[in-house]
Each structure stands twice: as C-alpha cells, then as structure tokens.
MARGULO-962930 format. One record per residue (C-alpha): residue number from 0; residue in one letter; x negated, y negated, z negated. Coordinates in nm, 3 decimals, m for minus. Layout:
@resi = NUM	resn = A	X = X	Y = Y	Z = Z
...
END
This chain:
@resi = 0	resn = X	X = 0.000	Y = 0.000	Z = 0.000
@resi = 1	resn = X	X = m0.091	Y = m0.349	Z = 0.118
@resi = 2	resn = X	X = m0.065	Y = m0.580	Z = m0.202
@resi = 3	resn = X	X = m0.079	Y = m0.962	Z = m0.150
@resi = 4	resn = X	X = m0.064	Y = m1.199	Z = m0.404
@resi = 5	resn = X	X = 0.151	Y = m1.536	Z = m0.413
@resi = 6	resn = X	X = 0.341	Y = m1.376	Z = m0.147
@resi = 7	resn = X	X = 0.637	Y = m1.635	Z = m0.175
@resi = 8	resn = X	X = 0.378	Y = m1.941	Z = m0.150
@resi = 9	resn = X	X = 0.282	Y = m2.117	Z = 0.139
@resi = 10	resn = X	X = 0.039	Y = m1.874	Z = 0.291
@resi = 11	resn = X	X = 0.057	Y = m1.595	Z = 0.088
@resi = 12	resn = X	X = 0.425	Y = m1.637	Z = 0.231
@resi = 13	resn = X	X = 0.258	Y = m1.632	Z = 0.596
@resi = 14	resn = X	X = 0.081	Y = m1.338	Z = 0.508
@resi = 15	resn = X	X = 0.393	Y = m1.128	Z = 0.433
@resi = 16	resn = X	X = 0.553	Y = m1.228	Z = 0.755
@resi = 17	resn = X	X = 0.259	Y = m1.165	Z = 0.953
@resi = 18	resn = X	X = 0.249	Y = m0.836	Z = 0.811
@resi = 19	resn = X	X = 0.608	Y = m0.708	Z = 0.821
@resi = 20	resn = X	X = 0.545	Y = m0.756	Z = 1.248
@resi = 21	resn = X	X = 0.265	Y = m0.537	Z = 1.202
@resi = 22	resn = X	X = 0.339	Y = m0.240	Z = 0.926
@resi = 23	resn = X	X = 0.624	Y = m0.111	Z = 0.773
@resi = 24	resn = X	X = 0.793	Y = m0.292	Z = 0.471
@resi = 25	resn = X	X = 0.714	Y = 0.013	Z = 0.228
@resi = 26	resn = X	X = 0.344	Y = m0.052	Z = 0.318
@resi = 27	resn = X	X = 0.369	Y = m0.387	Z = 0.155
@resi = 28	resn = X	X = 0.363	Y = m0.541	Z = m0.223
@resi = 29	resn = X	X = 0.384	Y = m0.859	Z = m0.344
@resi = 30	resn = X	X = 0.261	Y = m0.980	Z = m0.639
@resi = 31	resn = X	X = 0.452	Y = m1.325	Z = m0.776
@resi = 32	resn = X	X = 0.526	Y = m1.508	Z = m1.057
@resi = 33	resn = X	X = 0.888	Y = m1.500	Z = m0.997
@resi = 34	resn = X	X = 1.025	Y = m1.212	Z = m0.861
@resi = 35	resn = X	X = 1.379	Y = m1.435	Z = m0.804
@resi = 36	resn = X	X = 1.236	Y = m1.600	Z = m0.527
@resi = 37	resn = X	X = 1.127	Y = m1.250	Z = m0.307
@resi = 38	resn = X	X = 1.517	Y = m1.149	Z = m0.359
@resi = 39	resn = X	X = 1.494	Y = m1.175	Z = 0.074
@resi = 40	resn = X	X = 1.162	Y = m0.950	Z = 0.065
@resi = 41	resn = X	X = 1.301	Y = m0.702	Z = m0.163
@resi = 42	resn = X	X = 1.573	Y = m0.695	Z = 0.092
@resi = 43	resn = X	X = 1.409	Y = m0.567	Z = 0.373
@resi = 44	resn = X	X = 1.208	Y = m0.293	Z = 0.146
@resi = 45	resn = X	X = 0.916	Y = m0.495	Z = 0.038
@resi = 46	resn = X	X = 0.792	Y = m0.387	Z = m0.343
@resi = 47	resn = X	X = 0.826	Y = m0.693	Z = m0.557
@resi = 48	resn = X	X = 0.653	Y = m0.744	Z = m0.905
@resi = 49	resn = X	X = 0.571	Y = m0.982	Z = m1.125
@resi = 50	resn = X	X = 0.190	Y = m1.071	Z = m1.175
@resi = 51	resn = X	X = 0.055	Y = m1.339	Z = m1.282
@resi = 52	resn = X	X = m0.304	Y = m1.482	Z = m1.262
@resi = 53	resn = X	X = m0.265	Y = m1.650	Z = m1.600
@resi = 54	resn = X	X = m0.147	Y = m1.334	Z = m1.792
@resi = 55	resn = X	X = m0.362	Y = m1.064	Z = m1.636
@resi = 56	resn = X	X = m0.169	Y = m0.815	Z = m1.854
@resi = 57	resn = X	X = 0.098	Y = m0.834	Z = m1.551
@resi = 58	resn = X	X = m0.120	Y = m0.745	Z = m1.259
@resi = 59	resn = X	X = m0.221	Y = m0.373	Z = m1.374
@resi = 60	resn = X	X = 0.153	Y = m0.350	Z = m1.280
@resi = 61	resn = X	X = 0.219	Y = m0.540	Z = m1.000
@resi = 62	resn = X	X = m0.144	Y = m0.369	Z = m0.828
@resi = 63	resn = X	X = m0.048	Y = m0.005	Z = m0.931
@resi = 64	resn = X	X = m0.066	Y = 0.172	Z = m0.599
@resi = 65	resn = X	X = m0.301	Y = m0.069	Z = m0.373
@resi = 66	resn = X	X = m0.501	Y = 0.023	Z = m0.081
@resi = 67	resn = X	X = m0.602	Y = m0.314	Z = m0.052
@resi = 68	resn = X	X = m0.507	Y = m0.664	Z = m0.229
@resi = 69	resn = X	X = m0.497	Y = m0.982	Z = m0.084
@resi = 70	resn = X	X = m0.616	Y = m1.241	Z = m0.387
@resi = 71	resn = X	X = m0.460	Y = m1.534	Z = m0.269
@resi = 72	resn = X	X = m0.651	Y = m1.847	Z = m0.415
@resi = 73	resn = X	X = m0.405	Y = m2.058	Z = m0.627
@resi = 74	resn = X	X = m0.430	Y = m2.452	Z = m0.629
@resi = 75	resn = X	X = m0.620	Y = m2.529	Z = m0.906
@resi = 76	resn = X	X = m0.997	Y = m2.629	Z = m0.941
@resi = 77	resn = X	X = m1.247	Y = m2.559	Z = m1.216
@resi = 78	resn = X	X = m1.376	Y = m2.298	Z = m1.425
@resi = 79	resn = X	X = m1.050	Y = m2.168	Z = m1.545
@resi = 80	resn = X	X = m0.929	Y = m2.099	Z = m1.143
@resi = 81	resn = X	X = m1.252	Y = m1.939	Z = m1.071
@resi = 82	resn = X	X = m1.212	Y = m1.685	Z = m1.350
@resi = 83	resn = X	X = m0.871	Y = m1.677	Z = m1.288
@resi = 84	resn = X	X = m0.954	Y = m1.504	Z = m0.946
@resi = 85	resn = X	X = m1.212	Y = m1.328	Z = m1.051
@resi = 86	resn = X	X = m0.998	Y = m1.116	Z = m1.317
@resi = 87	resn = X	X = m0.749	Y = m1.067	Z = m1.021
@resi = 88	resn = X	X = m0.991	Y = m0.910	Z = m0.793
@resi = 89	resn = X	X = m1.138	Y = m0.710	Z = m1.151
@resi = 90	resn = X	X = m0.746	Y = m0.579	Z = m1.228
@resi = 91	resn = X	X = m0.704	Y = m0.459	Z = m0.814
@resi = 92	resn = X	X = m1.040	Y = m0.280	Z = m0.905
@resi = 93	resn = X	X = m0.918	Y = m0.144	Z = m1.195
@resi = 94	resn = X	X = m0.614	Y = m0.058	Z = m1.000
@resi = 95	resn = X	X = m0.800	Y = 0.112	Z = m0.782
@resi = 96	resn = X	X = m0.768	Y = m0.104	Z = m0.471
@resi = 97	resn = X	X = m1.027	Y = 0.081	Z = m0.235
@resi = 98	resn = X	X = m1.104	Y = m0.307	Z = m0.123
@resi = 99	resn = X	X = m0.984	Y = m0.686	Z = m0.278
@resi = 100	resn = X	X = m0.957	Y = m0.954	Z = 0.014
@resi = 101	resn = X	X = m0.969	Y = m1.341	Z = m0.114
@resi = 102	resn = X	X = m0.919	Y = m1.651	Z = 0.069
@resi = 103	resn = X	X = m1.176	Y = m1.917	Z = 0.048
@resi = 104	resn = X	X = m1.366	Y = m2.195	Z = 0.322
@resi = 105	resn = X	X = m1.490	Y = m2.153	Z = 0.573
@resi = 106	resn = X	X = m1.855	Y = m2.293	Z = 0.434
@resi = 107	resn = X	X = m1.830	Y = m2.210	Z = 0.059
@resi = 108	resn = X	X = m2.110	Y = m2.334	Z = m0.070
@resi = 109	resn = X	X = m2.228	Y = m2.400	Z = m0.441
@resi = 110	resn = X	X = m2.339	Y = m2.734	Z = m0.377
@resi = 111	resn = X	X = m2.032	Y = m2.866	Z = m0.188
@resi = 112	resn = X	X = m1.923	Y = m3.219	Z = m0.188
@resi = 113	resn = X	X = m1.553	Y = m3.096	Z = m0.169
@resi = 114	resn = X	X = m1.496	Y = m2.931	Z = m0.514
@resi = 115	resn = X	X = m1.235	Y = m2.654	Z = m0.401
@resi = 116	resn = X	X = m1.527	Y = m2.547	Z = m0.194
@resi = 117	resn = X	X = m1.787	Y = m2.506	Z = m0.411
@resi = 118	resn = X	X = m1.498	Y = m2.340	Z = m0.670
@resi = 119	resn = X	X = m1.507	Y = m2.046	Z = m0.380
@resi = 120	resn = X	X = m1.843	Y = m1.991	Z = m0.355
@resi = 121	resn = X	X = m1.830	Y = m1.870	Z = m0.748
@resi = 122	resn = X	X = m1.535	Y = m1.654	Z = m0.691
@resi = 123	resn = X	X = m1.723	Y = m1.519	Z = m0.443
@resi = 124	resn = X	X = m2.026	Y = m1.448	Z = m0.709
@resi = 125	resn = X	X = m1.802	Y = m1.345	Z = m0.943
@resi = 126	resn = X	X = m1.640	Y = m1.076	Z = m0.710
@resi = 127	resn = X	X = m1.948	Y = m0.963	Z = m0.577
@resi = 128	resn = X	X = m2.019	Y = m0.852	Z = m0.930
@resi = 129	resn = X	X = m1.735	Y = m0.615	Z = m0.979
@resi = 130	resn = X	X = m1.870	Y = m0.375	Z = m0.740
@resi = 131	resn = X	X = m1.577	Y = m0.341	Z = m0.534
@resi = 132	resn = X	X = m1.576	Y = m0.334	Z = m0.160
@resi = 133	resn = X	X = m1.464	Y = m0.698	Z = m0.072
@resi = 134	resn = X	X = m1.380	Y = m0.955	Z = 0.253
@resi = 135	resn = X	X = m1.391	Y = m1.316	Z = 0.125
@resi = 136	resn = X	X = m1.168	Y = m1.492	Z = 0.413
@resi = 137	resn = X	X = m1.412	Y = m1.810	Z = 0.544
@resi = 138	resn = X	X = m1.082	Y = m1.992	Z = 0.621
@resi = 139	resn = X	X = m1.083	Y = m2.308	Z = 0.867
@resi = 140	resn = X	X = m0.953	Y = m2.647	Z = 0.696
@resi = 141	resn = X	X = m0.558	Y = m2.630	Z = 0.759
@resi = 142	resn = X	X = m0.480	Y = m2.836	Z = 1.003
@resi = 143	resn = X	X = m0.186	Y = m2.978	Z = 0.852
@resi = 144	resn = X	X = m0.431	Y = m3.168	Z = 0.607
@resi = 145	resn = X	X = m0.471	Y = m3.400	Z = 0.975
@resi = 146	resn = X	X = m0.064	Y = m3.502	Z = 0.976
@resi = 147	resn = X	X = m0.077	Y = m3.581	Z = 0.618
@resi = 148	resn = X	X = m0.408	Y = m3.817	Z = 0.668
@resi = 149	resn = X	X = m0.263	Y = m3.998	Z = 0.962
@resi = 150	resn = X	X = 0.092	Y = m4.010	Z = 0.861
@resi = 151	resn = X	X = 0.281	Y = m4.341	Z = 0.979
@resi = 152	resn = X	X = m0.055	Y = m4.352	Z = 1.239
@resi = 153	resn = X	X = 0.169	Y = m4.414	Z = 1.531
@resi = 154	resn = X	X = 0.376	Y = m4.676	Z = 1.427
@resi = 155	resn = X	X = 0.108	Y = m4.919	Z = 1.268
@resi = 156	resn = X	X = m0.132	Y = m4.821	Z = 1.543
@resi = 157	resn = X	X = m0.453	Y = m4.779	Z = 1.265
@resi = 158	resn = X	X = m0.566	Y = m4.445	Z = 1.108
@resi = 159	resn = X	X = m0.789	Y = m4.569	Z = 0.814
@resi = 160	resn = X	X = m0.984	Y = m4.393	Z = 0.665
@resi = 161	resn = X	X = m1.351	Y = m4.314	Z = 0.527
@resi = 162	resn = X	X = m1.619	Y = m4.224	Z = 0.759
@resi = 163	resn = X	X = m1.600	Y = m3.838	Z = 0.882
@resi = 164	resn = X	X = m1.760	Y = m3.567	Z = 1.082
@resi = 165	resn = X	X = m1.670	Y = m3.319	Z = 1.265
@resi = 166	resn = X	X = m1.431	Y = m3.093	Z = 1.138
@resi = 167	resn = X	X = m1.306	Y = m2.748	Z = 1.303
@resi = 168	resn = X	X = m0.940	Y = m2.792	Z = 1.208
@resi = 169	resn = X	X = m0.703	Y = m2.504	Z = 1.182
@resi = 170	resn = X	X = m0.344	Y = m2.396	Z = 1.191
@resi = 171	resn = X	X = m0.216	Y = m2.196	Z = 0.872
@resi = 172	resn = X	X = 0.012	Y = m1.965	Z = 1.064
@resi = 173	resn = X	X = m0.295	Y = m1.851	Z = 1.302
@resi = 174	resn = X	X = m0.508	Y = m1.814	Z = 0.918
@resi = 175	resn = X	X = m0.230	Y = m1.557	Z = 0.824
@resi = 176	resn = X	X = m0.213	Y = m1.379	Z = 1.133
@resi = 177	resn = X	X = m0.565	Y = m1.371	Z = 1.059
@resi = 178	resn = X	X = m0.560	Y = m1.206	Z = 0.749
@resi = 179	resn = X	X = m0.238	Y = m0.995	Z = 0.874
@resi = 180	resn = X	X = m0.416	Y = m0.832	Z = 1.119
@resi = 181	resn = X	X = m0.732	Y = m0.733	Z = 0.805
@resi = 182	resn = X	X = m0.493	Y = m0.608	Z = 0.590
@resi = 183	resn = X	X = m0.372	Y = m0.385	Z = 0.831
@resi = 184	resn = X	X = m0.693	Y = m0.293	Z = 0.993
@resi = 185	resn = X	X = m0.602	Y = 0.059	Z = 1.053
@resi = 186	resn = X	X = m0.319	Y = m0.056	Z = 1.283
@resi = 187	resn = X	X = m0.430	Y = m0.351	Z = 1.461
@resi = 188	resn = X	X = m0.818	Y = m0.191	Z = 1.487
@resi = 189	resn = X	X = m0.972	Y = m0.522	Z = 1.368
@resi = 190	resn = X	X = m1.324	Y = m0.497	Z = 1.208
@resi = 191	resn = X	X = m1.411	Y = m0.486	Z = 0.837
@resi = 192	resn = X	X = m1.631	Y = m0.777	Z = 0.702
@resi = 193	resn = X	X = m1.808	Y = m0.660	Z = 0.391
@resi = 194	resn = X	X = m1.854	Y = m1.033	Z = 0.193
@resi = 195	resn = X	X = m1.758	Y = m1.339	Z = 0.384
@resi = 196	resn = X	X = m1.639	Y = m1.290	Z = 0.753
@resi = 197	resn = X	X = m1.758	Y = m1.539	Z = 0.978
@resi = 198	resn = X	X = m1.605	Y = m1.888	Z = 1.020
@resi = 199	resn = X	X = m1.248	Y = m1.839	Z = 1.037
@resi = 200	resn = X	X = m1.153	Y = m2.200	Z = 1.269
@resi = 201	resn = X	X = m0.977	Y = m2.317	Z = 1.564
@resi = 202	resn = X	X = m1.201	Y = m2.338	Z = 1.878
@resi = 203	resn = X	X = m1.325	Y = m2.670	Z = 1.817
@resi = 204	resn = X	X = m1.423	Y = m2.935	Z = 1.546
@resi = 205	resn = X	X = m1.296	Y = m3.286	Z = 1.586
@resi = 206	resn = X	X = m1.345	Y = m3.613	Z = 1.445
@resi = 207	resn = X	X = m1.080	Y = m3.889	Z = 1.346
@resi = 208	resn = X	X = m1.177	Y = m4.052	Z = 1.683
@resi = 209	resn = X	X = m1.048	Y = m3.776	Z = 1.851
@resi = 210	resn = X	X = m0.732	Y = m3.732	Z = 1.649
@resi = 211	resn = X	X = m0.684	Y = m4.104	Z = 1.722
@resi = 212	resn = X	X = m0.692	Y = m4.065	Z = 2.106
@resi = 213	resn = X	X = m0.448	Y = m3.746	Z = 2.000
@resi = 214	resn = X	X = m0.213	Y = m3.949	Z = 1.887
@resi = 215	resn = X	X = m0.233	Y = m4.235	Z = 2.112
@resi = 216	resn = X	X = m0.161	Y = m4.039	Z = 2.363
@resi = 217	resn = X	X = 0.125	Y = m3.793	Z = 2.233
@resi = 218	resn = X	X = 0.292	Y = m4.114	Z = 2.117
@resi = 219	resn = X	X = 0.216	Y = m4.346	Z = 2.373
@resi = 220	resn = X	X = 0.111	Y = m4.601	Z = 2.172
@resi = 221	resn = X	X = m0.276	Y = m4.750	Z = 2.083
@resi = 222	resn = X	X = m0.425	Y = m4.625	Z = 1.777
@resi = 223	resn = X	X = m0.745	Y = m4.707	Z = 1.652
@resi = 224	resn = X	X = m1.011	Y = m4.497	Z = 1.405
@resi = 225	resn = X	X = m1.088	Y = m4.787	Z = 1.147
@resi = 226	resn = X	X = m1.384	Y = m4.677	Z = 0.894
@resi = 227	resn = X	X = m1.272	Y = m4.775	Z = 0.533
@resi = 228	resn = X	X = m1.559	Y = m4.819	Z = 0.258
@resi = 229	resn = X	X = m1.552	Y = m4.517	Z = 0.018
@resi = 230	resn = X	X = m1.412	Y = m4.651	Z = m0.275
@resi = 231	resn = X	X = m1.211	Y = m4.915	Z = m0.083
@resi = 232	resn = X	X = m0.999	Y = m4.596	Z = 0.022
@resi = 233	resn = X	X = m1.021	Y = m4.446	Z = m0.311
@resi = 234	resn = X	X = m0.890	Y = m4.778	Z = m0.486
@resi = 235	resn = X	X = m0.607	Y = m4.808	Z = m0.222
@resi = 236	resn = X	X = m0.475	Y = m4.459	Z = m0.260
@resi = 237	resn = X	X = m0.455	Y = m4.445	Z = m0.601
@resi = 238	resn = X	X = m0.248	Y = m4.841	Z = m0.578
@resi = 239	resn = X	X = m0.035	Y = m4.640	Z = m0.350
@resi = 240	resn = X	X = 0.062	Y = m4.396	Z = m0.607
@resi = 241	resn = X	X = m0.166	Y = m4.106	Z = m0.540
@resi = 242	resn = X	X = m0.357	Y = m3.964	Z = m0.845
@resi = 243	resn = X	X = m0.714	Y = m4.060	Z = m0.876
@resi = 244	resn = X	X = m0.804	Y = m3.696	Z = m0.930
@resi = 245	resn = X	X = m0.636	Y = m3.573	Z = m0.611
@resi = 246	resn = X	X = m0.776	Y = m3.910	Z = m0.417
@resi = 247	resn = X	X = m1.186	Y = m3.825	Z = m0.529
@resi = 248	resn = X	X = m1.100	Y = m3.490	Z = m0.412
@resi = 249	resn = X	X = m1.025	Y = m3.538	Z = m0.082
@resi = 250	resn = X	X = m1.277	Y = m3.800	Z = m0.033
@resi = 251	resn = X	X = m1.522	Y = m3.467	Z = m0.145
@resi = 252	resn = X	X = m1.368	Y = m3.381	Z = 0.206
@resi = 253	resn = X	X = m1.486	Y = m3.679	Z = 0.391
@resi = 254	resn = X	X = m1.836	Y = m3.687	Z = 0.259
@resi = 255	resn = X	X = m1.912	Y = m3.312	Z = 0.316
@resi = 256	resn = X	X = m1.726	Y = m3.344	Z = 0.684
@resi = 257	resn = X	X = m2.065	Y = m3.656	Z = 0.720
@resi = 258	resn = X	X = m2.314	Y = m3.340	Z = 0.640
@resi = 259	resn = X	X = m2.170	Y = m3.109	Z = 0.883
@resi = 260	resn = X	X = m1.988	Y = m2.838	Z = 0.646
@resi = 261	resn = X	X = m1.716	Y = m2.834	Z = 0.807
@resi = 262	resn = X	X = m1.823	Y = m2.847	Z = 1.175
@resi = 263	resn = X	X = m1.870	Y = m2.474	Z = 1.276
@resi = 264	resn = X	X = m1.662	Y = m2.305	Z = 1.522
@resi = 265	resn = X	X = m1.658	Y = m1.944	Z = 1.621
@resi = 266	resn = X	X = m1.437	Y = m1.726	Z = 1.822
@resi = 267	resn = X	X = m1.399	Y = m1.434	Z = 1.559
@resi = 268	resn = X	X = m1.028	Y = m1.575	Z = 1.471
@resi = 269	resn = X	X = m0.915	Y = m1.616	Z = 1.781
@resi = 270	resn = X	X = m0.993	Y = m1.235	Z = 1.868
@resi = 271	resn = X	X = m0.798	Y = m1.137	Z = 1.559
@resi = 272	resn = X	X = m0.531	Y = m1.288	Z = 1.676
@resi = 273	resn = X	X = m0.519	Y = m1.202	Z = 1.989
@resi = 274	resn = X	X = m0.482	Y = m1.555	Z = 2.149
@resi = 275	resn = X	X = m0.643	Y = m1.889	Z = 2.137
@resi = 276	resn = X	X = m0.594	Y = m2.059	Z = 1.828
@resi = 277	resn = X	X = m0.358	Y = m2.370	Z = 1.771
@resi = 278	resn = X	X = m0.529	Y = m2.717	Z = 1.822
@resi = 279	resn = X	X = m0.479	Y = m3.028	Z = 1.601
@resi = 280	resn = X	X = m0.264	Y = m3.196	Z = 1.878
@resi = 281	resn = X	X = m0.125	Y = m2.827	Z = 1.924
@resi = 282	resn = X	X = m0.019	Y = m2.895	Z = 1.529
@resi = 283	resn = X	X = 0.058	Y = m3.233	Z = 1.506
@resi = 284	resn = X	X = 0.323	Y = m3.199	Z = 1.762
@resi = 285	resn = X	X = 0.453	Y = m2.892	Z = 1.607
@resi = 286	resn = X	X = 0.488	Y = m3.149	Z = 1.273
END
C-alpha cells in the first residue's frame, strides 16, 4: 500500500488524484489530521486514518501496511518541522515502509538564503540517518508563487519587486504527477532515485523581466520589471498587512534566486510525466 501523508492538503491532495489515475484505490492510504475531510476518498475505497506529525503516537496507525510513504513536508519552518519530518519518515520505518519519499527543493542546501530550503536539507540528514531506503523529491519552486508576486501587475502596469535571478518555475499539478508516477513505480516503470532525484523543474528558469513581457503580452497592456531596494519591499509589505516573518522569508527567495539556487533546469520531470511541463505563462493563464 501506497501511504501519503496530508493527502487532503494542497499537494498531498494532488498526489492522491494523480495516483487514483494510475493504481487502484485499495493501493492507496492517506494519512490526515482530519479524517472528516477525506469522507470523498473514503468513498471511492481509499484507506483513511488519522496521523498526525505533531502526535507521532498516531502514525504507527495510520502507516500500518506501507510499501512506501509519501512524507509530505508541512508549512512550518524551524527545528521543530525538521524533527517533525524526521519522526514521520522514523514511524514509516518502523512501519515497515520498504522506502519513505519526502518533498523538499529543488537545491536544498544548508546554507540557503531561503529558510524553508535550508529546513530540507536537514530533513534530508536526518532521514538519511534512519537507514531506510529513501527519494527526497528536489521539487521546482511552484509556479503559482509567480501570480501571487505579480498580482494586480496588469492593471497598474509595474511588477515591483527586489532584484532576482533566474528561477526554473514550476506547476504543482505537473510536481504531483511527478511524485504519482514514483509512488507507483512498478506501474508507470519510472526509475528509483536513492537520496535526492535530480532537479524536479519546468524546462526553463525565468526572471521577473520575462514574467513582465508574460504578462504584457497575455494582457495586452505595458508592464514594466521595477527593482525595489531590499528593505524598501520588506517595509512596504509588512504596511500592506503582510507579516514581517512571512515578508523576510520570501525575500530569502529573492536573494538566493541573485546566487543562482534556483536556476537549474533538467528534463527528468518532464519524462515522468510524460509531457512537457507547464510554463509560467502556461500557469498564469490557467490562474
């Protein structure tokens, strides 16, 4: 059985559905933290339980059975997430999952300028450790991060915004059907990565020039890249109502995009899937 965890959540969620196209619904488990809200899963003969990465007494339960589990990384940064996952992939192990899958970045690196980042890179360490055979998913930046960056872009004809790099921007849906077609390896043939697979992104990286000639030209209307200071942005996000915390981490994003983390491309998703990946005007159209 195919366990993944946070299977109602965004792409936990995507994950599921990906894999229901693929397997049958017996084959699958989620793991949640409220069963109430898989009521349509159960439905169609997917095993529901509760488990919960904050009270790891639930997982031993909601894991019994696994082939494989899909650790889902919850959104939360720090210490306490890292050993949050860490315990998760330890209770599939003690389940006796015969492999844990997690989903990190696609350049998890301890020294990251963008926190969530460097928070995968010790999960990683600390999953390595069990002794488990393990796939860390190097997962592209979602590309739906670009439509919430440049929202209202069309209409005042400026995207403003700190200084950026490249960045190899990636659709969510095309990450699950991703880590659909892992999961079920034995069906869809696709290769086992033992450790981090390779880059996980849409074909190409792209910087907010290019999303502003994107836009321009799916709206029909001129909008111009304008380069805001650092903490200019910071300060005028947080007077907009954003929280300071969730403002300095996204800037993280912007200054490790100037050093090139986020600028690889490579084609191994797109074979997974089985097509080309979505774009970021392929996405912000979609949005």
């Amino acid at each position: 059985m195919i366990v993944v965890t946070g299977g109602t959540g965004a792409l936990g969620g995507a994950v599921v559905r990906e894999l229901l196209r693929r397997v049958p619904a017996e084959r699958l488990g989620v793991s949640v933290r409220d069963p109430g809200r898989a009521d349509a899963l159960a439905a169609r003969g997917v095993r529901v339980r509760r488990g919960d990465f904050a009270d790891p007494a639930t997982l031993a339960d909601a894991f019994e059975g696994a082939s494989s589990v899909l650790i889902t990384s919850i959104d939360a940064l720090g210490p306490d997430a890292v050993a949050q996952h860490v315990a998760a992939a330890r209770a599939a192990a003690d389940a006796g999952a015969g492999r844990v899958f997690y989903t990190a970045h696609q350049n998890s690196l301890a020294d990251s300028a963008f926190a969530a980042a460097s928070d995968h890179a010790a999960t990683e360490a600390g999953i390595a450790e069990i002794g488990i055979p393990w796939t860390s998913l190097r997962n592209g930046f979602y590309a739906h991060t670009v439509g919430l960056l440049t929202r209202g872009a069309a209409e005042t004809g400026e995207i403003a915004l700190p200084a950026d790099g490249p960045v190899s921007w990636t659709a969510r849906e095309d990450l699950a059907a991703g880590a659909a077609a892992l999961l079920a390896a034995d069906v869809t043939g696709a290769p086992t990565f033992d450790g981090p697979t390779p880059a996980l992104t849409a074909a190409q990286a792209v910087t907010f020039d290019d999303v502003a000639e994107t836009v321009s030209t799916a709206s029909g209307n001129t909008v111009r890249r304008i380069v805001i200071d650092d903490d200019d942005w910071v300060e005028r996000m947080v007077g907009a109502g954003m929280p300071r915390a969730a403002v300095e981490l996204m800037l993280g994003l912007f200054v490790a995009a100037r050093r090139g983390d986020f600028a690889t491309v490579d084609p191994t998703l797109g074979e997974l899937i089985g097509r080309p990946p979505r774009t970021v005007g392929d996405v912000l159209a979609a949005a």
